[in-house]
N, C-alpha and C positions, 0 to 999 in steps of 0.2 A: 617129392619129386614128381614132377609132371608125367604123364603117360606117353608113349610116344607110339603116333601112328603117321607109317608109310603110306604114303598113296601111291598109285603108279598107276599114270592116266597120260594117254598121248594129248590127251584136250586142253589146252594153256586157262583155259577160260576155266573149265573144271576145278583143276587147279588151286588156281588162284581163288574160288568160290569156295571150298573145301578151308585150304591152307585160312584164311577169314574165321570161317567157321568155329573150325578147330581150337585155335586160337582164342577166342573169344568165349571159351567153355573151358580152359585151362589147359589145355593138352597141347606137347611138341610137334608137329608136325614134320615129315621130312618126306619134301615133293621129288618124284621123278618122272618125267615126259620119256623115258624112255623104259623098257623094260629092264631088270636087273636079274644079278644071277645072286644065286644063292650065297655064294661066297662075301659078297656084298651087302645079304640082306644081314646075316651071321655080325657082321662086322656095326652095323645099324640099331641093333638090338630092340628092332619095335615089340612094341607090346600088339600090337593089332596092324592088320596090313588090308588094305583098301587096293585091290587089284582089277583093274580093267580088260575083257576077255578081249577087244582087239584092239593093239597096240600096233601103230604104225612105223615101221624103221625099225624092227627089232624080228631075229628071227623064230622067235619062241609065241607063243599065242600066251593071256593071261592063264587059260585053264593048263599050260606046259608048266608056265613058271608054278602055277599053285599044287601041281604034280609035283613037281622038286623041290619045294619048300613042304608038303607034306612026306616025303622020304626022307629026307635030312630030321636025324636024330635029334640036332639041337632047335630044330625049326619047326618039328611037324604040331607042338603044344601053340604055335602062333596063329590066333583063327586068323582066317582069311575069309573076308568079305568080297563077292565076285558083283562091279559093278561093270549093268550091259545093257544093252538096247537090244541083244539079239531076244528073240522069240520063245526060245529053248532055255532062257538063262539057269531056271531051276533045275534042267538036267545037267546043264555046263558043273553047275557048281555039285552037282550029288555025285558027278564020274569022277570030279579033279578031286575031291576030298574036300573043297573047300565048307568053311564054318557055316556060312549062312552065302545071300546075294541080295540083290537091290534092282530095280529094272529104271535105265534111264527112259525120259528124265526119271529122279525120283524126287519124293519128298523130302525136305533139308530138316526138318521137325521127326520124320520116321528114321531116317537115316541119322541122325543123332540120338533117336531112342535104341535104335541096334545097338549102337557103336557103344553106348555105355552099357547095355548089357553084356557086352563082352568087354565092357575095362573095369566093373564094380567088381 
C-alpha cells in the first residue's frame, strides 16, 4: 500500500509540482490549497504531511495547524515538514513541534531525500 502524504500549499503551481513528484516515486498524494483542520487531517490518514507556513484564505498560519496536529493524540506521531520562504523557517518549525522544514525554493532531489527518511 502506497504511503500517503498531504500537502497543504496555497501555491497551485507547487502543487501540481509536488502531486508529479510524488507520484512518480510511488506515493498517494492528497493536495490542499487551502488549510485543513485537524478533524479532517484524522479522517486523510497521511503518513507524512507537507505544510506551508503562509497559507492564503485560511485563518490559521501553517505553524497553528502543525500546533494542532501536534496536540491531537491520534495526529501528534505524523511528522510534519514545514515548507517556507520565511527567513526564520528553522525556528517556525522548532516552536510548532514540527518534524523537520525545507526553505523555498527548495531542492525536489533534497526534498524527496527527507520525505523518505520519514516514510522508510
Amino acid at each position: 500500500m502506497a504511503k500517503r502524504i498531504l500537502v497543504i500549499d496555497d501555491d497551485e503551481d507547487i502543487l501540481t509540482i509536488l502531486d508529479i513528484i510524488f507520484k512518480e516515486e510511488g506515493y498517494e498524494t492528497i493536495l490542499y490549497q487551502t488549510g485543513v483542520s485537524t478533524a479532517q487531517i484524522k479522517v486523510l490518514h497521511p503518513d507524512l504531511i507537507l505544510l506551508d507556513v503562509r497559507i492564503n484564505g485560511f485563518e490559521k498560519t501553517g505553524t497553528e495547524i502543525c500546533l494542532d496536529i501536534k496536540n491531537e493524540l491520534e495526529l501528534k506521531k505524523v511528522p510534519v515538514l514545514l515548507l517556507s520562504a520565511e527567513f526564520d523557517v528553522a525556528a517556525l518549525a522548532l516552536n510548532s513541534g514540527a518534524n523537520g522544514y525545507m526553505n523555498k525554493p527548495f531542492d525536489v532531489n533534497k526534498l524527496l531525500t527527507k520525505v523518505k527518511e520519514f516514510l522508510t
